[in-house]
N, C-alpha and C positions, 0 to 999 in steps of 0.2 A: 504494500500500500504506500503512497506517494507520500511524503512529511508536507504535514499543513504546517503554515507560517505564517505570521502575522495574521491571528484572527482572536485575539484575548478579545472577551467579553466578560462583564459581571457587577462588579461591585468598584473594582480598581478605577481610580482617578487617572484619565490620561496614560494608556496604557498602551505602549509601543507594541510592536511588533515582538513576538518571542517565540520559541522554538519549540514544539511540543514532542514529545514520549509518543511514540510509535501505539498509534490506538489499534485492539482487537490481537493483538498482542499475542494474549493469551486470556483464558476461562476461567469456568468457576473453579473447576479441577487443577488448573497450573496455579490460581491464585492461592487454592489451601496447599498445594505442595510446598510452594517459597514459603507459606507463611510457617508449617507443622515445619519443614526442615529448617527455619530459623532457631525455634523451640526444640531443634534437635533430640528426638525423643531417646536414640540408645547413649545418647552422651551424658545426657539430664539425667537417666536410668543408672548409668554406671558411674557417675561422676557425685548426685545431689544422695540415691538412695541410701549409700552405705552413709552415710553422714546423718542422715534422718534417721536410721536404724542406731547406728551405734552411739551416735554423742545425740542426738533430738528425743524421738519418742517412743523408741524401742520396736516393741512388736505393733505398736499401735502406727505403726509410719502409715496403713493403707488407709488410715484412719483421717490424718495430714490430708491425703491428697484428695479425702473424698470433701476435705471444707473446704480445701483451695481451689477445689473445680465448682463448688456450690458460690464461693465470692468471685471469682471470675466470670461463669455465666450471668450472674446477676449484673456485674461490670460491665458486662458483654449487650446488655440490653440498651441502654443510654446510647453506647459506643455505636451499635447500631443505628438506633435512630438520626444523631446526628449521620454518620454516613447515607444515609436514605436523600437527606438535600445537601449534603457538600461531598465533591468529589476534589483533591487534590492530592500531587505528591509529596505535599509535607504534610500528610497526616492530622497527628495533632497540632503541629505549629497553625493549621489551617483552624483546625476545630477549634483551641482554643482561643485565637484571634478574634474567629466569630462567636462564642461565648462570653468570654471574659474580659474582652477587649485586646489592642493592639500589640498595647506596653507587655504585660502579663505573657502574649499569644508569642512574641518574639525573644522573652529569655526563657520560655519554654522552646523554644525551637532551639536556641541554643544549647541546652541540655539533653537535646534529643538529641543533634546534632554531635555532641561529644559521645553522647553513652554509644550510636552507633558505631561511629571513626574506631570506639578500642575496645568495643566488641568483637571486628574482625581480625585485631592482633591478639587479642587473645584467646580468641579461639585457633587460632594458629600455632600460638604456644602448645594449647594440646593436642594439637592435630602432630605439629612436628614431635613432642614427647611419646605419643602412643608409636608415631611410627617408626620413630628411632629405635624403640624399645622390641618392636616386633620384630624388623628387618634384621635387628643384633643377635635376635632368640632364633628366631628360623631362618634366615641364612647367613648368619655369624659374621655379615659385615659391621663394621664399625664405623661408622662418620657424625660428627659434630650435629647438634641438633640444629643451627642456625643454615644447614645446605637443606634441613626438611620444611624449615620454614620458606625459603626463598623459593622452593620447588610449589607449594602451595600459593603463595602469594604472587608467582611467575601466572600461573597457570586459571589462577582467578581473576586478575587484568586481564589474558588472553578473552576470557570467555568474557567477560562482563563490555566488554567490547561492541560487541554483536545484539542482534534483537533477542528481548526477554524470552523467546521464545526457545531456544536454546537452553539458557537456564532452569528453565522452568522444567525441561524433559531430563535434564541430566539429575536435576533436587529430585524427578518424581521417581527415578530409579533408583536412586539411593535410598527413598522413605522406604518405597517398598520393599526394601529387602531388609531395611530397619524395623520396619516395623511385623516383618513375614519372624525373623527369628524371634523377638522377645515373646511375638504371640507363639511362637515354637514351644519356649522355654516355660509358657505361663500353661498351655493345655496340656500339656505333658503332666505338669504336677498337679494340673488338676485330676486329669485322668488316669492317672495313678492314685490319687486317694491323698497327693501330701509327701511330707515327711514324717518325721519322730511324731509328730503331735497331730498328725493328720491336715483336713486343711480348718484353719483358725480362723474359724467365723468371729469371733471376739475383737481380733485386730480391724474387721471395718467398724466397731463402736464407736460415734462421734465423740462421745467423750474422751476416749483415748488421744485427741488431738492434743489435746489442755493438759496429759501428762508428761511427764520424763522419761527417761531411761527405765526399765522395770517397773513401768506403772506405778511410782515412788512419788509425788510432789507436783510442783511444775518445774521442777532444774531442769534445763534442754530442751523442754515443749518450745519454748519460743524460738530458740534453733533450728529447731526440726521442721518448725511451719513456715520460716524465711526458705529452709531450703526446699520447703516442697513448692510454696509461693514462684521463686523465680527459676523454676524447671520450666514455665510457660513462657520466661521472656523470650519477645520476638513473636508471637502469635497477634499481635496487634500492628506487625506488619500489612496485613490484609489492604489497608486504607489504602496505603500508600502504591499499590499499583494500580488503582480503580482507572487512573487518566488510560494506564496500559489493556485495561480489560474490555470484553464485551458486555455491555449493557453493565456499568458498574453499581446502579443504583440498587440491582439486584445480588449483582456478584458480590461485591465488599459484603452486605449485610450476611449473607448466607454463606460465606467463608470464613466471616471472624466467628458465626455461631458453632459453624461446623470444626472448626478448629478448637475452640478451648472444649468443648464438653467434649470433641471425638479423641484429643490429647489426654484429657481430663479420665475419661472411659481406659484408657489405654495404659497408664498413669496405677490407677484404684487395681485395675486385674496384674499387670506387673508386677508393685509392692505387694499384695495380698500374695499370691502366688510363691513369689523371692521368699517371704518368711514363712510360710506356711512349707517351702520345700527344704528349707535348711532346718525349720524346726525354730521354736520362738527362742529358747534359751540360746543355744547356737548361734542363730541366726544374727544376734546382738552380740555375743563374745565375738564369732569374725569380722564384723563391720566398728568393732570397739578395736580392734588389733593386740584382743586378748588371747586368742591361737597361735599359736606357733609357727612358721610357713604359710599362712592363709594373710590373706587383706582382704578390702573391702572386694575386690573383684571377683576373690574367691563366691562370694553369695551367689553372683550367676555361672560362675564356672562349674562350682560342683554339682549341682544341680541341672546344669546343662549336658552334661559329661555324663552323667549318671544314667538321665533319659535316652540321650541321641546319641551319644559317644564321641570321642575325642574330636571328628571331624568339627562338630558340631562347636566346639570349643575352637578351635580356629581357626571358623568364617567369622566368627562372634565378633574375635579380635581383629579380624579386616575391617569388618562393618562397623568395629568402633572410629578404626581412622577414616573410613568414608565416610560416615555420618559424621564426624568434626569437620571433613573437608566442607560437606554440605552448608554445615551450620554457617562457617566461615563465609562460605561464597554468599550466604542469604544474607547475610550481615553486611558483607560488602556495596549488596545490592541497595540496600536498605539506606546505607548511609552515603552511598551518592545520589541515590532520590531527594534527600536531606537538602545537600549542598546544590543541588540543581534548584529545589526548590526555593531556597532561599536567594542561588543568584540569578535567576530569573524576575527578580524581584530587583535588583540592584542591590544587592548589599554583595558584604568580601568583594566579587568580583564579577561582572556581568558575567564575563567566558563560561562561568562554572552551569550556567542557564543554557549554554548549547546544547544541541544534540546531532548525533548524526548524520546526515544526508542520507544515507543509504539505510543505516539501520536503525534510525530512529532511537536508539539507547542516549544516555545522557553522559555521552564518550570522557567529555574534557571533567567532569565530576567525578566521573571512576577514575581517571589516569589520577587525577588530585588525589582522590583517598586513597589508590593504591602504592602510592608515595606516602603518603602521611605513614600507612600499616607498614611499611617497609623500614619507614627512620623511626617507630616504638620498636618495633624486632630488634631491629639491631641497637635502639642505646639498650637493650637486657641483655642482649650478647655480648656489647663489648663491655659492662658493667658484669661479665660473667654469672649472671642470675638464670635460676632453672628456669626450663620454660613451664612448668606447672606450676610449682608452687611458689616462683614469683608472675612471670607473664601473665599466665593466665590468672590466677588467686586475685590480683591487683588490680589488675583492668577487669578483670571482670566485676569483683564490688564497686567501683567506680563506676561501670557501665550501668549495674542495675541500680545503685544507690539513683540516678539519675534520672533513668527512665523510671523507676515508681514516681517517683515527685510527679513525673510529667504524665504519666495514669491517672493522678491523683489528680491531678488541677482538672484534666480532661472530661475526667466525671463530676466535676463541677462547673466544668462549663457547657455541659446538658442544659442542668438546671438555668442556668445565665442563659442560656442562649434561649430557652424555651418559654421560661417559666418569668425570668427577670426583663428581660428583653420583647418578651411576648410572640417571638417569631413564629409561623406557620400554625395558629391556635387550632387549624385541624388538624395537625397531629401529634400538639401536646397528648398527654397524657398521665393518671394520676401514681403508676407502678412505672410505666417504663419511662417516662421522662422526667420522673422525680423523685418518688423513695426509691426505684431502683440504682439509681447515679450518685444518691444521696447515701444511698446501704455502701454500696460499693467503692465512693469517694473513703468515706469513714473506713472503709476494709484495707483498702490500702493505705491509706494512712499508718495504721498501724503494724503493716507489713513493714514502711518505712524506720517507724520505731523499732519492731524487732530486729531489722536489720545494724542501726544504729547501736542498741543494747549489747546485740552477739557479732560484733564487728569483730572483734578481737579473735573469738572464737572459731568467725569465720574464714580468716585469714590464716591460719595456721600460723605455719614457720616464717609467714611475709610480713606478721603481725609489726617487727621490731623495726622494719623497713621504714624510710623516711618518706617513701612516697605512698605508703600505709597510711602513716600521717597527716598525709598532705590532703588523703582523699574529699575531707568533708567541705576544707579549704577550697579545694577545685570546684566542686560542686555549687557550694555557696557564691563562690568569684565569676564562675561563667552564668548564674542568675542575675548577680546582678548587673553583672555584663550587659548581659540581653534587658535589663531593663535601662541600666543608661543609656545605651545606644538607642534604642524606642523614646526618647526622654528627649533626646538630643535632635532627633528626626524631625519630632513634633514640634518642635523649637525653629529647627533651622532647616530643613527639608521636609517639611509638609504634603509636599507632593508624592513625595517618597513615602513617608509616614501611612499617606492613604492607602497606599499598595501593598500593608504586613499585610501576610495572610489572606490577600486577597485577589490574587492573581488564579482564574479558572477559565479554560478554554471550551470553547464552542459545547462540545456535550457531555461537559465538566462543570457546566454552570450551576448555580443553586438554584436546586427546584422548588418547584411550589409544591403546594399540598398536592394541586392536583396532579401533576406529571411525580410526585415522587412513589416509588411502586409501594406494594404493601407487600411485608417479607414475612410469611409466614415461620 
């Protein structure tokens, strides 16, 4: 399809000519693959479970994930609605623009804007750490982890290059065979009957969320529900390719739905499963690193190995580094939609608002962020730090410390936009455009706190790190960043100012009541 140009319409003041994202792109189906392979589910599974099991909430982990999928869904309802009349590729920088206002809408974008940028380097960190680790065990080569990063990070510019539609086929091979083995590993133990203790109907008890370790207290509950909490980040990608999709008013809502409750679903039968097949006592001394020989990875290996036999235990570990690659490359995507977004607007740089000619991707935004992920890789590598449990540990709290914030404003600017604002009063509403943004605002909120509280604990061995330290400072510094600069706009570039967050093209416009579809 031919790139349309110069035809912004909507809300924007004075609004040049600018380059849009290759529309039809891709569907309903490519849009939950990018979105579910952002949420990377065997990396969340292998990476978030043993840590809910052994230091969060013991056997009660499936317990976690069945309330993190219950405040997500509800999350998910608000987040919807506003996608039904606004389509753009900043996402929430757009949503909350047009909720909360300008100021608010653009150091939110800027926080989104980071949390993406070092989400893909440090999901790279674990991509290059599993692979290093694999390639050394089964074919006894040896090479530095900074050659597996650069091989990742080469080969995710190559493809992010091109039209979405590539992408989108390569994320939907890799879920599937992500998500073909954990459901391997999770009927097997059902259909055996379990482990030592059979299967532990007990551990999906909501109550069990609000405990600790051995069902003792709340010590670790609140650990265990941060990490079951941001197993989903990246699933609210969905938004941000509606400009790329077919009919987005329909796609966006019915992706972002389909996405947290089908991760959500996937999530509850996994953890249940994992500790019902190791046995509850067990199951928390491996994921505690109270065994001998065993870690946390042991929980799906033994149990994998036991059902399917050994083969079965290493595709596992393939599939652990192809689903990092995945997640990586989704994050990539995500966070040049970001910086297009925003410099098609005029801010940083117009250039970064390019796209294409041919393939319509948002070229000169990828080549930036694939720059930016390349100079955080390497100051860890020449600053000699692990790629797990600094690269990834580090940038990863900072990533998601960020994006909650920016979840959190976003469900409140439903409310603003709907309720405060009064927009579209046919399709206010008294659950989905208001207690439900308003339950959900509040839920994550306090996801934010528990992550805040168990910061320390979350960090492991990166705890003592200086840019450990630094993380709340960063966080705090590029808010108010984003609100000076809006501050500053409004003052001295006005005309500018009128174009936060409101740059939508041709059948990206804000719909009315009546053209906005109704998403069952």
């Amino acid at each position: 399809m031919a790139i349309q140009r110069g035809n912004a319409v909507g809300n924007a003041v004075g609004d040049p000519g600018v380059e849009r994202l290759k529309a039809d792109s891709v569907g309903l189906t490519g849009v939950v693959f990018m979105a579910v392979a952002t949420a990377a589910p065997i990396t969340a599974m292998t990476g978030n479970l043993p840590i809910v099991v052994g230091q969060g909430n013991g056997a009660g982990a499936p317990a976690a994930y069945v309330l993190a999928t219950l405040v997500l869904t509800v999350f998910s309802v608000g987040y919807v609605a506003m996608a039904r009349h606004i389509t753009a590729a900043g996402a929430f920088y757009g949503y909350i623009s047009h909720g909360l206002g300008r100021v608010v809408g653009m150091a939110s974008g800027l926080l989104a804007v980071l949390a993406y940028i070092v989400f893909e380097a440090a999901v790279i960190g674990f991509f290059a750490y599993a692979l290093r680790g694999l390639v050394a065990a089964q074919l006894g080569v040896e090479l530095p982890w900074g050659w597996y990063a650069a091989l990742g990070l080469l080969v995710i510019a190559v493809m992010a290059w091109f039209d979405l539609h590539l992408t989108a086929r390569v994320l939907g091979v890799a879920l599937v065979l992500e998500i073909a083995v954990l459901g391997a590993v999770a009927l097997a133990v059902l259909f055996t009957g379990g482990g030592p203790d059979g299967i532990v109907g007990e551990a999906l008890d909501p109550l069990n969320a609000f405990r600790g370790v051995h069902g003792t207290g709340t010590g670790g509950a609140g650990l265990g529900l941060f990490f079951a909490f941001c197993s989903w980040v990246g699933f609210e990608s969905t938004a941000m390719y509606g400009e790329e999709s077919r009919d987005p008013g329909r796609v966006v809502p019915r992706a972002t739905l389909i996405s947290v409750v089908g991760v959500g679903l996937l999530y509850v039968l996994v953890s249940w499963t994992i500790v019902s097949g190791n046995g509850v006592r067990h199951a928390v001394d491996v994921a505690g690193g109270l065994v001998p020989g065993k870690d946390g990875n042991s929980l799906f290996f033994d149990p994998l190995g036991a059902h399917l036999g050994g083969w079965a235990v290493t595709v596992f570990r393939w599939l652990v580094v192809s689903g990092s690659f995945a997640c990586a490359m989704a994050f990539h995507q995500c966070a040049a939609r970001y910086l297009y977004a925003i410099g098609r607007e005029g801010f940083i740089h117009r250039a970064l608002g390019r796209t294409h000619p041919r393939h319509g991707s948002p070229h000169v935004a990828s080549l930036v962020q694939s720059v930016i992920a390349a100079a955080l890789v390497a100051g860890f590598l020449v600053a000699g730090m692990d790629p797990y449990a600094h690269l990834y540990t580090l940038l990863a709290l900072l990533g998601t410390m960020a994006i909650l914030i920016v979840q959190t404003l976003c469900s409140f600017a439903v409310v603003g936009y709907f309720h405060v604002l009064g927009r579209h009063p046919g399709t206010g509403h008294w659950f989905r455009t208001l207690v439900a943004p308003l339950v959900g605002g509040v839920a994550m909120a306090g996801v934010v706190v528990l992550l805040v509280v168990n910061r320390d604990a979350a960090a492991g061995a990166a705890a003592g790190t200086l840019l450990f330290r630094l993380i709340p400072f960063l966080v705090i510094g590029t808010f108010l960043g984003g609100i000076g600069l809006a501050l500053w706009m409004r003052a001295r570039r006005p005309d500018r100012y009128a174009r936060m967050g409101r740059i939508v093209l041709a059948d990206a416009a804000e719909r009315s009541d009546e053209a906005a579809p109704v998403v069952m």
